[in-house]
BATORGU-178937 format. One line per field, with one value per residue (C-alpha): residue number from 1; y, x, z. Coordinates in Angstrom, 3 decimals. Layout:
N
seq = (NUM_...)
py = (Y_...)
px = (X_...)
pz = (Z_...)
This chain:
510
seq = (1_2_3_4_5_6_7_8_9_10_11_12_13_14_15_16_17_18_19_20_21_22_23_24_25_26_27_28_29_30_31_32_33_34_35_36_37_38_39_40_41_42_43_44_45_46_47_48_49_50_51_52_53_54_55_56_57_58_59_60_61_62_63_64_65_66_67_68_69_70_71_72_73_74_75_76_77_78_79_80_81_82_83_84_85_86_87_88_89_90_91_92_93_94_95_96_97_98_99_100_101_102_103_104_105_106_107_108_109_110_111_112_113_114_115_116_117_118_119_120_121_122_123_124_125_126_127_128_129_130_131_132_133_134_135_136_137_138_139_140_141_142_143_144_145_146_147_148_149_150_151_152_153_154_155_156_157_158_159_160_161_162_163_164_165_166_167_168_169_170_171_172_173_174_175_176_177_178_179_180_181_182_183_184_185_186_187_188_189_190_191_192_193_194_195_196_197_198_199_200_201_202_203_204_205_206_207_208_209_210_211_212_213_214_215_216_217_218_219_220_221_222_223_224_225_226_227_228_229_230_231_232_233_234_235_236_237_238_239_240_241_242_243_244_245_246_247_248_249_250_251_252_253_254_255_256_257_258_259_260_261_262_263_264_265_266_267_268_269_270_271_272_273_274_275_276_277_278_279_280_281_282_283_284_285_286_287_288_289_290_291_292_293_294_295_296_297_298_299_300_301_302_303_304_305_306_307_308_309_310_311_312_313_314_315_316_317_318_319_320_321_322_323_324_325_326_327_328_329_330_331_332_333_334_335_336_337_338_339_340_341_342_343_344_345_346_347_348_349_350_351_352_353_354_355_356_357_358_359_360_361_362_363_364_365_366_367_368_369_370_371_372_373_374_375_376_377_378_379_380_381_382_383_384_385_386_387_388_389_390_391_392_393_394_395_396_397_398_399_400_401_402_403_404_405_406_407_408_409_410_411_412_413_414_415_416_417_418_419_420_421_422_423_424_425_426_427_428_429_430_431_432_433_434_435_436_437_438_439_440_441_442_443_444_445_446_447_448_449_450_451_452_453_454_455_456_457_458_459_460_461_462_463_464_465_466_467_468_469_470_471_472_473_474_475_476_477_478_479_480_481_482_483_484_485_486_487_488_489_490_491_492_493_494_495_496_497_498_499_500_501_502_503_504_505_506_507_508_509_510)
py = (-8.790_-6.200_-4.886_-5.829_-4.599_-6.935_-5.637_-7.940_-7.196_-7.487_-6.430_-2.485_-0.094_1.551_-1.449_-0.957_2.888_1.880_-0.092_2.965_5.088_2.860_2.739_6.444_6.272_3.908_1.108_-2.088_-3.771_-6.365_-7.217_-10.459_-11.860_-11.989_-15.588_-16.372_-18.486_-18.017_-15.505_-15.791_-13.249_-13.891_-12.440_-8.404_-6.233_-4.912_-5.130_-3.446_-3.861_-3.413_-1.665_-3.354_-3.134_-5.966_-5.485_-7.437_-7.760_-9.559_-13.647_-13.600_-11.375_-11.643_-13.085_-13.671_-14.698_-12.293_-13.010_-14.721_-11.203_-8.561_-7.740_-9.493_-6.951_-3.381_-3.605_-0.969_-1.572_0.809_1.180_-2.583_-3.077_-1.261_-2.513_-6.269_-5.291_-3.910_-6.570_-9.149_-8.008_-7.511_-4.062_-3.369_-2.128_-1.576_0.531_3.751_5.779_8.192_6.930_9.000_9.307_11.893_15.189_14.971_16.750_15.179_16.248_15.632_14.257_12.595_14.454_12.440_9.119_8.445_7.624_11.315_13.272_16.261_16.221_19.085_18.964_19.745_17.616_16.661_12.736_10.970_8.188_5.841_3.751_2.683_0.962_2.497_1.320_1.946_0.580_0.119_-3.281_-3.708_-2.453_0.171_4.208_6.524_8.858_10.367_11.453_13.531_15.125_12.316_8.942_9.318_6.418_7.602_6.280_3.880_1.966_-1.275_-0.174_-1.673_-3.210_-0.832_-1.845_0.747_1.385_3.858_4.823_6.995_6.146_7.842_6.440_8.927_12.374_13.769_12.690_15.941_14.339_10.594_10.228_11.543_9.147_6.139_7.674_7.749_4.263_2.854_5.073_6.337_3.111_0.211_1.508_1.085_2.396_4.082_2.509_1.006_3.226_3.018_2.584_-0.405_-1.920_-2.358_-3.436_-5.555_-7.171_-7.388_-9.513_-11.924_-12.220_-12.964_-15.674_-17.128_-17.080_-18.161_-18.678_-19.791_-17.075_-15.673_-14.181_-11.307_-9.970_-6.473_-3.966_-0.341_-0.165_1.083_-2.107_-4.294_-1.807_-1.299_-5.254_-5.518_-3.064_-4.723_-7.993_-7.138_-5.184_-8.412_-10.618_-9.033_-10.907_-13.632_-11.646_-11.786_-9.519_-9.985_-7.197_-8.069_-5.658_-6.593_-4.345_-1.866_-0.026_3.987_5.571_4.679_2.977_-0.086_1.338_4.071_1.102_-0.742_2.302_3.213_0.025_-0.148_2.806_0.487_-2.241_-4.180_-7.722_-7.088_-9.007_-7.203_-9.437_-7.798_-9.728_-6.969_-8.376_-11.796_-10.089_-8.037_-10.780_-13.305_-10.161_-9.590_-9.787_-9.581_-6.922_-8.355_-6.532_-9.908_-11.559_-8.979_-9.144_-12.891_-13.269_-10.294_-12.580_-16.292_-14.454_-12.973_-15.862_-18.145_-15.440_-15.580_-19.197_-19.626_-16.771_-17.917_-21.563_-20.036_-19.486_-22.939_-22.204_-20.266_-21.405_-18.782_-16.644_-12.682_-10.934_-7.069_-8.167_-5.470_-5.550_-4.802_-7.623_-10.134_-8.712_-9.710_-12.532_-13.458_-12.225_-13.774_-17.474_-17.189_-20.161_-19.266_-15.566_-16.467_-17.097_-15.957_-12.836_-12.105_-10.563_-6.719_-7.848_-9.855_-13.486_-15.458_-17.181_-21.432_-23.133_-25.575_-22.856_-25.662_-22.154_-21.321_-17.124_-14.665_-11.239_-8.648_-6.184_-7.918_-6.316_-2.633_-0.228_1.893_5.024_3.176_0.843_4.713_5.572_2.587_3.631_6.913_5.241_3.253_6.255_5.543_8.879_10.754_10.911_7.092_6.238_8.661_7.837_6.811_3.867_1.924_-1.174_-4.696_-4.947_-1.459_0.386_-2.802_-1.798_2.171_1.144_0.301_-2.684_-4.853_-4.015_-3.059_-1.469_1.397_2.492_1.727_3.914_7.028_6.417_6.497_9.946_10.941_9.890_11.236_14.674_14.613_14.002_15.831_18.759_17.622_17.942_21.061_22.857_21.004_19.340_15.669_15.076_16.636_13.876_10.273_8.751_10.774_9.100_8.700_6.670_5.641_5.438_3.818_6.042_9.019_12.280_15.488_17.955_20.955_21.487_24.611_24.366_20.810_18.488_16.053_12.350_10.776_9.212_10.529_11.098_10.874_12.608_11.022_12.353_11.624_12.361_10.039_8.818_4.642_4.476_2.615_5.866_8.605_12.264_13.436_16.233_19.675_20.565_24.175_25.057_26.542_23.277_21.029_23.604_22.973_19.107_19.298_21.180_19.651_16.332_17.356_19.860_16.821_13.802_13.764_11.095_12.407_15.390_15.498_15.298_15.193_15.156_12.170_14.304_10.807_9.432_6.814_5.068_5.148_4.735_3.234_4.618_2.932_2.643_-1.542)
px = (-24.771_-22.031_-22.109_-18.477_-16.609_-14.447_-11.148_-9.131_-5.562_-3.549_-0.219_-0.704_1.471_-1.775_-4.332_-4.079_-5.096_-8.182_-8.982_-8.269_-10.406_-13.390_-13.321_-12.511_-16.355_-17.764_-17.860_-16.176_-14.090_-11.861_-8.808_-7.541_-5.331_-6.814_-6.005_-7.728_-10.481_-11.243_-13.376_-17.875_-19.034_-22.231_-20.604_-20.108_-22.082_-19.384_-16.504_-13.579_-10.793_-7.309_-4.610_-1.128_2.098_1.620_-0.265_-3.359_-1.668_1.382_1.638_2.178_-0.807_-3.142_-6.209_-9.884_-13.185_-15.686_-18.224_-20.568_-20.332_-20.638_-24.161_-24.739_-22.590_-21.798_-18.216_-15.520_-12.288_-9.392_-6.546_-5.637_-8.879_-10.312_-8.256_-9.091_-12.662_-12.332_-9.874_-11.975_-15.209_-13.870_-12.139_-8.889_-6.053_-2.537_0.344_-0.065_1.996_3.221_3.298_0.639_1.947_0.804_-1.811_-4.610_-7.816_-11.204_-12.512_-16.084_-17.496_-21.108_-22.584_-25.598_-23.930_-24.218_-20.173_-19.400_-22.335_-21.077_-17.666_-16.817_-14.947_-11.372_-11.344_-7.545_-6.610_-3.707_-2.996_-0.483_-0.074_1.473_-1.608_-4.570_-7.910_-7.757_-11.408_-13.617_-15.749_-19.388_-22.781_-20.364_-20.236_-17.550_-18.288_-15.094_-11.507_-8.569_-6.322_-4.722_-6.626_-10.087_-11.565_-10.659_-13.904_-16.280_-19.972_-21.401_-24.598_-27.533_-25.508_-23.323_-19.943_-17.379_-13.882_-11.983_-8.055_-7.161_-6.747_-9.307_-7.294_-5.180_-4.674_-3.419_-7.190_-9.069_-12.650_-11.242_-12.871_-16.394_-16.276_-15.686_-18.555_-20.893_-19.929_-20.416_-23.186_-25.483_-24.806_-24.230_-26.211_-24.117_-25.762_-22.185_-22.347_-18.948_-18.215_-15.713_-19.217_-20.596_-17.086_-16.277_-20.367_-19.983_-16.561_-16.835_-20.234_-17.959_-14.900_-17.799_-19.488_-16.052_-13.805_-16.729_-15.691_-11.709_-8.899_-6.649_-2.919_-1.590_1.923_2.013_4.299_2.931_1.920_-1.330_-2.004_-1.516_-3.287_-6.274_-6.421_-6.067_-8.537_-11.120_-10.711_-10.603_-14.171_-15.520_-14.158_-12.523_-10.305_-9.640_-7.469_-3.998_-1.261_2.536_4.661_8.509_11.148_14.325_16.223_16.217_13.024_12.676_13.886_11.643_9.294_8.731_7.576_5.146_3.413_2.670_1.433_-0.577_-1.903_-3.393_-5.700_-7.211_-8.005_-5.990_-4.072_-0.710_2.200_5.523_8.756_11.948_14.376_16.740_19.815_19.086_18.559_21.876_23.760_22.309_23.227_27.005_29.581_26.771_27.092_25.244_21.714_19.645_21.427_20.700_16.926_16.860_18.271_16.383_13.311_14.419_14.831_11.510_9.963_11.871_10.464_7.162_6.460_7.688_5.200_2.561_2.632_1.907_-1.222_-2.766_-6.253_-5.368_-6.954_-6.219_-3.542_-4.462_-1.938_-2.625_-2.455_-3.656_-5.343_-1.959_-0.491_-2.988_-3.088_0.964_0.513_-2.109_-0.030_3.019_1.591_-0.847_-3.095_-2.946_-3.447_-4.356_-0.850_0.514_2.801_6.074_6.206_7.233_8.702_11.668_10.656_7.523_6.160_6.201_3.967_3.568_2.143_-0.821_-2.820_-5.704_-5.215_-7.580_-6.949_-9.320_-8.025_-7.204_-9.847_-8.680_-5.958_-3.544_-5.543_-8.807_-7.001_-5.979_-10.077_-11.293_-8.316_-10.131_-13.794_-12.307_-11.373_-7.673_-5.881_-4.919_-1.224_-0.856_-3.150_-0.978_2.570_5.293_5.713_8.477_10.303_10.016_13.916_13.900_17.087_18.694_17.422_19.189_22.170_24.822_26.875_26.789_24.251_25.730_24.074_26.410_25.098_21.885_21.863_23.476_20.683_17.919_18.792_19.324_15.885_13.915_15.672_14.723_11.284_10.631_11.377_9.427_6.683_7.356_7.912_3.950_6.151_5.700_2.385_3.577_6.008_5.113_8.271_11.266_14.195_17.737_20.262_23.812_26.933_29.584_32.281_33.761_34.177_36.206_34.748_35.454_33.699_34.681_38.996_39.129_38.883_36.488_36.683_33.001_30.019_28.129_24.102_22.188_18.587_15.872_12.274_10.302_6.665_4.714_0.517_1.023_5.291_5.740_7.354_8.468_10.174_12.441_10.716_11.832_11.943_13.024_16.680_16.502_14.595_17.647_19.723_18.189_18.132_21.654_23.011_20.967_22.459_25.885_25.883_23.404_25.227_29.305_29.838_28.205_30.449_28.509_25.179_23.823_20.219_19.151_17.814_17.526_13.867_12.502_13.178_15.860_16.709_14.837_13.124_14.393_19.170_19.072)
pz = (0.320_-0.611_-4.124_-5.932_-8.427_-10.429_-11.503_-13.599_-14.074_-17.218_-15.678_-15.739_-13.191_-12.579_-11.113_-7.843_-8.119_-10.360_-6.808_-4.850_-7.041_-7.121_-3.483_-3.026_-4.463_-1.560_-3.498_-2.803_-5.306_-5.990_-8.148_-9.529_-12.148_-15.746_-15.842_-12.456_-12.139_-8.166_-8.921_-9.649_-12.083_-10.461_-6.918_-9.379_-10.097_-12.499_-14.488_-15.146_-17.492_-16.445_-18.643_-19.720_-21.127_-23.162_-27.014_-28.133_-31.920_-29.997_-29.861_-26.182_-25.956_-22.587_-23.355_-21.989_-23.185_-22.006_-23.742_-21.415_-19.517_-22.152_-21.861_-18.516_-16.165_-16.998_-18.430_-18.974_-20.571_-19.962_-22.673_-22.795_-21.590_-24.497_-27.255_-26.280_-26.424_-29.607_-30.987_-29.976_-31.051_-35.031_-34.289_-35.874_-33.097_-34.875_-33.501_-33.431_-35.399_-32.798_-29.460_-26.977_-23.635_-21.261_-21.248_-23.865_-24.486_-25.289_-28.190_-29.855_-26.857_-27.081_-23.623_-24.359_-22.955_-19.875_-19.284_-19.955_-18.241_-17.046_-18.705_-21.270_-23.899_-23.620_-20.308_-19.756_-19.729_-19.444_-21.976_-22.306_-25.077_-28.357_-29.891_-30.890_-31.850_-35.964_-36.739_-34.118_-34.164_-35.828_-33.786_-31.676_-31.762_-31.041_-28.030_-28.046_-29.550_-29.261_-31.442_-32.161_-31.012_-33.028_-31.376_-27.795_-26.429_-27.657_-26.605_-27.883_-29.290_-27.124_-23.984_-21.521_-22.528_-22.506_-24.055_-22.936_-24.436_-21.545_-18.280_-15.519_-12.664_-12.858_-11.284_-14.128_-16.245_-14.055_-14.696_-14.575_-10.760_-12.594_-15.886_-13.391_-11.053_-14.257_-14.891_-11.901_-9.999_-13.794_-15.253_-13.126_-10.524_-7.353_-3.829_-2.792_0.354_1.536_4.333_7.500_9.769_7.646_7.524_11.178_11.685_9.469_10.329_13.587_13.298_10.805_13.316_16.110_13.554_12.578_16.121_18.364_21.399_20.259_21.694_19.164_19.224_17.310_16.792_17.426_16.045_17.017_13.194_11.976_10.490_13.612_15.431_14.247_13.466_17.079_17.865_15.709_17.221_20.471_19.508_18.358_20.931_24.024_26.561_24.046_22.182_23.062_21.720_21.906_21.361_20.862_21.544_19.042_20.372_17.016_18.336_18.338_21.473_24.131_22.116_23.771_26.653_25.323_22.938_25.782_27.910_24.597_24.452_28.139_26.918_24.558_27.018_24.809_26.597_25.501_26.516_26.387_25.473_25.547_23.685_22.299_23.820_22.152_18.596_19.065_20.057_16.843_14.713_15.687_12.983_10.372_7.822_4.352_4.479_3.124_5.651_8.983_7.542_7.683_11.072_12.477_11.185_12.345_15.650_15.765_14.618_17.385_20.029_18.795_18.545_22.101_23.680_21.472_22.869_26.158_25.243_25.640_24.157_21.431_17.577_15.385_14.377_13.933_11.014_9.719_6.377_4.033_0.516_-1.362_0.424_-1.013_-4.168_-4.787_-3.150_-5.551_-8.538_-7.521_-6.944_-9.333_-8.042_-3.835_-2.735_0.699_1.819_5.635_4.510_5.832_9.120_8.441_5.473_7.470_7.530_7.276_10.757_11.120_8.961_12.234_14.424_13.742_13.993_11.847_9.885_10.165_8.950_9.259_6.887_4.050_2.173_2.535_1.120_3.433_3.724_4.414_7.525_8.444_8.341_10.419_12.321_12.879_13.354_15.790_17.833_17.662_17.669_14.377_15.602_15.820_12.643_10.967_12.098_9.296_8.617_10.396_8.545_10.846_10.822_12.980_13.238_11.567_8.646_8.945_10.503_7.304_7.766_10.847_13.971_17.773_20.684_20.476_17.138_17.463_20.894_18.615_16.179_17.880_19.694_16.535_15.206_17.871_17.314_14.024_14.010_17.125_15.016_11.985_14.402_16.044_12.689_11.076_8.651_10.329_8.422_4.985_4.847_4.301_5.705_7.704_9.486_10.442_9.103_10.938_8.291_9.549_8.492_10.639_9.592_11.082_12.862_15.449_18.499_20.248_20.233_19.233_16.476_16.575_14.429_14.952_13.121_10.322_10.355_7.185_7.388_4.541_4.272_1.343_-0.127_-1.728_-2.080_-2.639_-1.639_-4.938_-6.110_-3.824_-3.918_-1.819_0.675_0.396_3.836_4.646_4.946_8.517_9.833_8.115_9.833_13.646_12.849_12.295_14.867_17.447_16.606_16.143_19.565_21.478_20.644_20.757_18.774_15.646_13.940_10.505_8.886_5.274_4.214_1.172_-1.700_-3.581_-5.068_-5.444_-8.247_-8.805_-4.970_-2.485_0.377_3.247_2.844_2.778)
């Protein structure tokens, strides 16, 4: 049985990369609300304590008896996490008299725990709070501080329960990865062995137990996720997986084609639909974003249901549903996480489909689907492409949809990142793409003036996409983009280049 860790979540901006550390560490965890009761302590082998914006002196404070578990599991309580511990336990947490947010230095460390083994003092951490823990409970010790949080760590004396104030999540705590390593390797004694190998063993022997001898259909969308879902299924159980790939007419240039040539390598059975006219025609005179989304997805959905009823023996329905996914589902309806997600973010599928869900990478993070991807033997270039939004070019073109300006749009794309990747930039960027505006500008082209389109350029870098900078490609590369599109495509006379981030802007323009 796979050794869990049990992350509950009190709300904090930093959960989900608590998750990614922990499994940075080969070891599997899992996250769920504080106030969810789907979960077994007797499935963990440890537990960890989520931070929060909320304060443990507050009315509306979050709130859990734990207990039952202190003493039982390994626990470790991080900021919120800590103050709770301490609050409940007889401690004393009021607000702190200056708030601490950013770089601290340990101080006073006790190198004789096993938490901070091999961490010196002066060690940088992040913190982030305006709380602090002002007497620490009965039958605890202090095994560290900073300048100005005395109790910065803490240990319940005979049981390995931690509080921590800072947050080792973080890049910005340098020995964070090691204190959570300590925790879970010195102290709870995990084996460190959740690796891309022992995944795809071990999921394809589940999808084998669990399909039998059913068939199964999966939307593809040339996506990573999809992808590799697809590849794992079709590991487990060949032939009886059947793909459907829909053109909606708001595809990169000539990438319907080369997914469905990429495909064949894989031995994949992928059926090509080419609906683009249909989805340009449903989208004319449409110009309200929500709106294009929403009929981009009806349409999809329409297309789908009638391909997938083609296949007469088919029991399940295949989704690339990834661990993020789950985890705001599970936040948002509190009770259900298992919910069927929206396709590409554009519209959810029928709930009469009558189909049965299976998704085997629910369980993993965007950079590990991109490792299986790898174990797989699925190349680096397509693990690694950017991400491209469901909607398409629907999604980049401002204001209503038409074939003419999605044509324009996707010669300028391809320009574009056809010299991302000729200059190595391609894979320093998370996300690069073209945008149409629907406005023309003046130009001159050799004698003449020239009243065409405008071209917006946006590349952006960024680790989970929650927050994202703008990427500071060179000058002289801006300056080839540009005049390739202007001097390649005569109805573009002007392009700019999105030095926006994210917040306050978004990544994708609608």
């Amino acid at each position: 049985m796979q050794e869990k860790v049990l992350i509950l979540d009190f709300g904090s901006q930093y959960t989900q990369l608590i998750a990614r550390r922990v499994r940075e560490l080969n070891i599997y965890c899992e996250i769920f609300p504080f106030n969810n009761n789907k979960y077994k302590i007797s499935d963990y082998k440890a537990l960890i304590l989520s931070g929060s914006p909320y304060s443990v002196r507050s009315e509306d404070s979050l709130k859990i008896n734990i207990d039952k578990i202190r003493g039982v599991l390994p626990v470790l309580g991080i900021c919120y996490g800590a103050q709770l511990l301490a609050h409940n336990s007889g401690g004393v947490v009021k607000a702190s008299k200056t708030r601490e947010y950013g770089r601290a230095n340990l101080q006073s460390i006790d190198n004789t725990n096993n938490l901070f083994s091999n961490i010196q003092n002066s060690s940088q951490v992040w913190m982030s709070h305006a709380d602090t823990i002002f007497k620490l409970p009965p039958s605890t010790k202090r095994i560290a501080s900073t300048k100005d949080v005395e109790n910065a760590a803490f240990q319940f004396i005979d049981e390995n329960t931690f509080g921590i104030q800072f947050h080792p999540e973080v890049y910005h705590s340098t020995d964070g990865i090691k204190v959570l390593e300590n925790f879970l390797v010195r102290i709870a004694h995990f084996d460190q062995d959740w690796t891309p190998n022992a995944f795809v063993e071990e999921t394809v022997e589940d999808l084998k137990a669990k399909i039998k001898d059913d068939s199964v259909i999966l939307g593809l969308s040339g996506g990573v996720d999809s992808t590799v879902a697809a590849v794992l299924l079709h590991k487990a159980i060949g032939d009886r997986l059947h793909c459907i790939f829909v053109n909606n007419g708001l595809l990169r240039k000539n990438e319907f084609e080369q997914v469905l040539e990429q495909y064949k390598g894989f031995g994949l059975n992928v059926k090509g639909v080419d609906a683009g006219e249909r989805f340009l025609s449903e989208l004319e005179g449409i110009s309200e974003p929500e709106q294009k989304r929403k009929t981009i997805g009806r349409v999809f959905v329409d297309v789908f249901d009638s391909e997938s009823k083609l296949v007469s023996d088919a029991k399940w329905l295949a989704q690339g549903t990834i661990y993020p996914d789950v985890i705001e589902s599970s936040i948002s309806e509190s009770k259900e996480a298992r919910v069927i997600k929206s396709h590409h973010n554009v519209g959810g599928l029928p709930d009469d489909m009558a189909l049965e869900l299976v998704e085997p990478l629910r369980e993993l993070f965007k950079d590990e689907v991109r490792k299986i991807g790898l174990e797989l033997g699925l190349p680096y270039d397509m693990v690694y492409r950017h991400p491209f939004p469901g909607p398409g070019l629907g999604v980049r073109i401002l204001g209503e949809v038409k074939k003419e300006y999605a044509d324009i749009l996707r010669e300028a794309d391809a320009i574009f990142i056809e010299e991302l990747h000729n200059s190595d930039w391609y894979h320093k960027t998370s996300q690069a793409f073209a945008v149409f505006l629907p406005v023309k500008s003046v130009g001159v082209v050799g004698d003449g003036r020239r009243y065409e389109w405008v071209i917006a350029l946006r590349a952006v870098e960024t680790i989970d996409f929650m927050t994202a900078r703008w990427a500071h490609l060179p000058y002289q590369l801006l300056e080839k983009v540009s005049n390739r599109i202007i001097n390649e495509i005569a109805d573009v006379s002007r392009v700019t280049y999105d030095i926006s981030s994210k917040p306050p802007a978004t990544i994708e323009w609608e």
